[in-house]
Structures are given as structure tokens and as C-alpha cells.
C-alpha positions as a Markdown table, in Angstrom:
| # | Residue | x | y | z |
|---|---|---|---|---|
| 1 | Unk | 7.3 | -26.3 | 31.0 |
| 2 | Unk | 5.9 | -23.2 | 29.7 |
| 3 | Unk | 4.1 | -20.3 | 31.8 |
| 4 | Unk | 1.1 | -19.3 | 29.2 |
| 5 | Unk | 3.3 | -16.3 | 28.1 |
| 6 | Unk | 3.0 | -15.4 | 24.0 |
| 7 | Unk | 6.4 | -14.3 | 22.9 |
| 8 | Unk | 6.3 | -11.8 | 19.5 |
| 9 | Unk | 9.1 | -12.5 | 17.3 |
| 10 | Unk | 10.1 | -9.5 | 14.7 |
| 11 | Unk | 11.5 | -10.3 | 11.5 |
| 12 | Unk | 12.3 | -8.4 | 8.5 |
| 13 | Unk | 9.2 | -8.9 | 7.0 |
| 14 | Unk | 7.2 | -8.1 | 9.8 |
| 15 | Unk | 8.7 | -5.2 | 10.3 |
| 16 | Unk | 7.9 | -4.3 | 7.0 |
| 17 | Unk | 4.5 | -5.6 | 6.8 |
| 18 | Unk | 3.9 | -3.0 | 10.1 |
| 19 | Unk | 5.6 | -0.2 | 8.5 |
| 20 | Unk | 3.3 | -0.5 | 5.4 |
| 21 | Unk | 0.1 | -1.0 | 7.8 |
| 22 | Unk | 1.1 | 2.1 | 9.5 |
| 23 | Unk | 1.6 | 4.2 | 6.3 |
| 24 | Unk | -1.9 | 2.9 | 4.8 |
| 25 | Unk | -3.8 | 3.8 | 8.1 |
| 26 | Unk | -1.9 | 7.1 | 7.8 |
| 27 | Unk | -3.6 | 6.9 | 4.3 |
| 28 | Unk | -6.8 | 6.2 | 6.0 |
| 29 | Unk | -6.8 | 9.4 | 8.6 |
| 30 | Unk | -8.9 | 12.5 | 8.6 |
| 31 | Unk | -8.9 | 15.8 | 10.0 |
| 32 | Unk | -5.2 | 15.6 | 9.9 |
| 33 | Unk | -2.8 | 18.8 | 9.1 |
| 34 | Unk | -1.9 | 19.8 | 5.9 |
| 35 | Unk | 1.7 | 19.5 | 6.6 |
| 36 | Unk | 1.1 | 16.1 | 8.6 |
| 37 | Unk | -1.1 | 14.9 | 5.2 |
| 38 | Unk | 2.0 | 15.4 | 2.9 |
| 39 | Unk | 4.5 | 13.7 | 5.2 |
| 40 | Unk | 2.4 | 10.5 | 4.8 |
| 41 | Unk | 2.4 | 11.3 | 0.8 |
| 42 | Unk | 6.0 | 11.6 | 1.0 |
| 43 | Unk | 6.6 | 8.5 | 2.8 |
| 44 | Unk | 4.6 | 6.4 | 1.3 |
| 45 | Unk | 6.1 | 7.7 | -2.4 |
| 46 | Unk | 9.3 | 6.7 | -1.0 |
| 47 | Unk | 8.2 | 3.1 | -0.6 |
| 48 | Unk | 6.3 | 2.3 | -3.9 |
| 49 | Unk | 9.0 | 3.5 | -5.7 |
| 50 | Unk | 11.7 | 0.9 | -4.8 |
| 51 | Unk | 9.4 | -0.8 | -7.6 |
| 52 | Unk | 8.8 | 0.1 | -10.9 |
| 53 | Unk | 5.4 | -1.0 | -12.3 |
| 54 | Unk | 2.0 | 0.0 | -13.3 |
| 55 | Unk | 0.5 | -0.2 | -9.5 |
| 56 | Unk | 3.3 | 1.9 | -8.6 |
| 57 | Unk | 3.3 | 4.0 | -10.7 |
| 58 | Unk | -0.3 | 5.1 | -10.3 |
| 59 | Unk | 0.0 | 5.0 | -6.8 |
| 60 | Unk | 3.0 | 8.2 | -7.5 |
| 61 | Unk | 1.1 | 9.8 | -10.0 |
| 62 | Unk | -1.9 | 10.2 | -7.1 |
| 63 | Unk | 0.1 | 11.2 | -4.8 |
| 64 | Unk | 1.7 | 13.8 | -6.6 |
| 65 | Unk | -1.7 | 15.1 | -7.6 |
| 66 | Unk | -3.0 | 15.0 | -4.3 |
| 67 | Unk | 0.6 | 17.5 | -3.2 |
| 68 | Unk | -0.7 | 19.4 | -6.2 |
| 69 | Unk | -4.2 | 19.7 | -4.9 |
| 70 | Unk | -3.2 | 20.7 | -1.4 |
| 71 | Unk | -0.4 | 22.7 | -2.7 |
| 72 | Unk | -3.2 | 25.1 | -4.7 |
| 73 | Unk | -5.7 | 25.0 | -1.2 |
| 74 | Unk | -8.3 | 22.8 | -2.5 |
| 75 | Unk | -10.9 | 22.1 | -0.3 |
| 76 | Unk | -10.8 | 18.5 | 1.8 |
| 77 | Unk | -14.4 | 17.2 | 0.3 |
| 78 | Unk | -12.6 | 17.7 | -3.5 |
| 79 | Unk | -9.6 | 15.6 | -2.4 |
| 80 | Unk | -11.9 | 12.4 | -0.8 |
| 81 | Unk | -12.5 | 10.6 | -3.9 |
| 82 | Unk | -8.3 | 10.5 | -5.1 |
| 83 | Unk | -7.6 | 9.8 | -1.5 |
| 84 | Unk | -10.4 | 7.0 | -1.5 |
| 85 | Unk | -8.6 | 5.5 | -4.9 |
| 86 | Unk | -5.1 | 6.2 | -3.7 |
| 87 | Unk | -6.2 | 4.0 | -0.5 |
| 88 | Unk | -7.3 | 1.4 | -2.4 |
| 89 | Unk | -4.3 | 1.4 | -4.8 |
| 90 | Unk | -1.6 | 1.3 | -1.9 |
| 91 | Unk | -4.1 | -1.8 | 0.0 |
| 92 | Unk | -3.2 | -3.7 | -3.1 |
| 93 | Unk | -0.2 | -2.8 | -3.1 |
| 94 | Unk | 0.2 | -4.2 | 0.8 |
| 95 | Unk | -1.1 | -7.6 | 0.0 |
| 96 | Unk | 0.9 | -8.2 | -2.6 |
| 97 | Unk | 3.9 | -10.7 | -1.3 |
| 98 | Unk | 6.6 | -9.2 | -4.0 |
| 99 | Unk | 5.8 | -6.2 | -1.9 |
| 100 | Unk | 5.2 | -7.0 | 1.5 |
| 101 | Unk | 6.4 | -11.4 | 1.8 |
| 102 | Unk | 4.7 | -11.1 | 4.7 |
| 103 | Unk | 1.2 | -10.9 | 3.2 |
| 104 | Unk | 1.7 | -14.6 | 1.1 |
| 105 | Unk | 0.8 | -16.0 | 4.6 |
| 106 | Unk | -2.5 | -14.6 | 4.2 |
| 107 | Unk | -3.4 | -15.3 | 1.1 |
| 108 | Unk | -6.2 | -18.6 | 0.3 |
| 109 | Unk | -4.5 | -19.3 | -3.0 |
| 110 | Unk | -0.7 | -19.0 | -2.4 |
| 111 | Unk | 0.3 | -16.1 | -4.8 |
| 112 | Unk | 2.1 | -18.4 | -7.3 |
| 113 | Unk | -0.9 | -20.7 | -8.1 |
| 114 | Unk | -3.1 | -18.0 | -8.6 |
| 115 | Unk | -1.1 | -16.5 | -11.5 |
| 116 | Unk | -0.8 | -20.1 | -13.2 |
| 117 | Unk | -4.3 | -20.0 | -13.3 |
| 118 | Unk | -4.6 | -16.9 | -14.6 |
| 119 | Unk | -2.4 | -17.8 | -17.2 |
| 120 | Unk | -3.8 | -20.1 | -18.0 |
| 121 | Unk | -7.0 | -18.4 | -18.9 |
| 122 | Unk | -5.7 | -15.9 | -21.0 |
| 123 | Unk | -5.7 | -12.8 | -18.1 |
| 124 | Unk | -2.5 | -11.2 | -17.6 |
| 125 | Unk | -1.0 | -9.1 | -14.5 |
| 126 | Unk | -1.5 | -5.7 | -15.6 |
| 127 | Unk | -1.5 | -3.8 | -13.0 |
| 128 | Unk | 2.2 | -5.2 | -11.9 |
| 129 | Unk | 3.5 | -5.5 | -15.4 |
């Protein structure tokens, strides 16, 4: 007999699914220190670059420009449209399952059928290549 009660089980890749929710809604934040701003940077840097490929890549070539930027002062409203892309970048970097395994159990077209097909159409996985 059960009593209603939902238990939460926390597995590896939960717990890293969560940690790389957390860093992209850290990603996400405004009016937040300067100091507190590059900590997130840093962190997530530290995480794409267990990986070496183009998405990665790009992801720690924004974020270094973005340390740059708020190294040299630069005014928040110059800095919204690298964080905007750098937001983006790190989203698809999150629903990726070689990233986050987690995220194939979201996906409508399981992540291995979807590359057959674009195989067989000629396209080609750039931006993990």
C-alpha cells in the first residue's frame, strides 16, 4: 500500500542535468555583481571544456570576451547581445545528451535517429564536430 507520497530519486545525471540548469539560469540573471557575473563565466568555462568541439569552443571564446569586456568597464547594455548568444549557445549545449544524458529523455526524436536522418540528407553536425 502506498501513502500518495512522491519520492525524488537523484542520480548522476540528474545531478548534472541540475547543475547545468543552475549555471544557465545563472547565465540568464541580471543586475548581478561584477564579481558574482565572472564566477558564473568561470564555472560554466570549467564545464564546456571537459569537451572539445566547435559548440564548446564558442561557448569559451564568449566567455572569455565577455571577462574581457567587464574587465575594461564596459557598460551592461554593450554586453546584452554576447550574453544573449552566449545563453543561447550553452541552452544547446544543455540539451544535448553527449552533454547532459539526462536531456535524451526529453527529446521527440531520440538523439540517435535524428543524426541518421541527417545523414542521410547530406547535413552534417557542425557545430559538435
Amino acid at each position: 500500500k502506498t501513502d500518495g507520497r512522491v519520492t525524488e530519486v537523484h542520480t548522476p545525471f540528474t545531478i548534472r542535468a541540475k547543475e547545468l540548469m543552475d549555471l544557465y539560469k545563472g547565465l540568464k540573471m541580471k543586475s548581478i555583481s561584477t564579481d558574482e557575473r565572472l564566477d558564473i563565466l568561470l564555472n560554466t568555462k570549467w564545464t564546456v571544456k571537459e569537451w572539445d568541439c566547435n559548440l564548446t569552443r564558442e561557448i569559451v571564446d564568449l566567455i572569455d570576451r565577455e571577462a574581457n569586456m567587464l574587465d575594461r568597464g564596459r557598460p551592461e547594455k554593450s554586453l546584452e547581445g554576447l550574453r544573449q548568444r552566449l545563453a543561447n549557445l550553452f541552452l544547446q549545449f544543455i540539451e544535448y545528451p553527449l552533454f547532459n544524458p539526462e536531456a535524451a529523455r526529453f527529446q521527440k526524436i531520440p538523439y540517435e535517429i535524428s543524426e541518421l536522418a541527417n545523414q542521410e540528407n547530406g547535413a552534417t553536425k557542425s557545430k559538435f564536430n
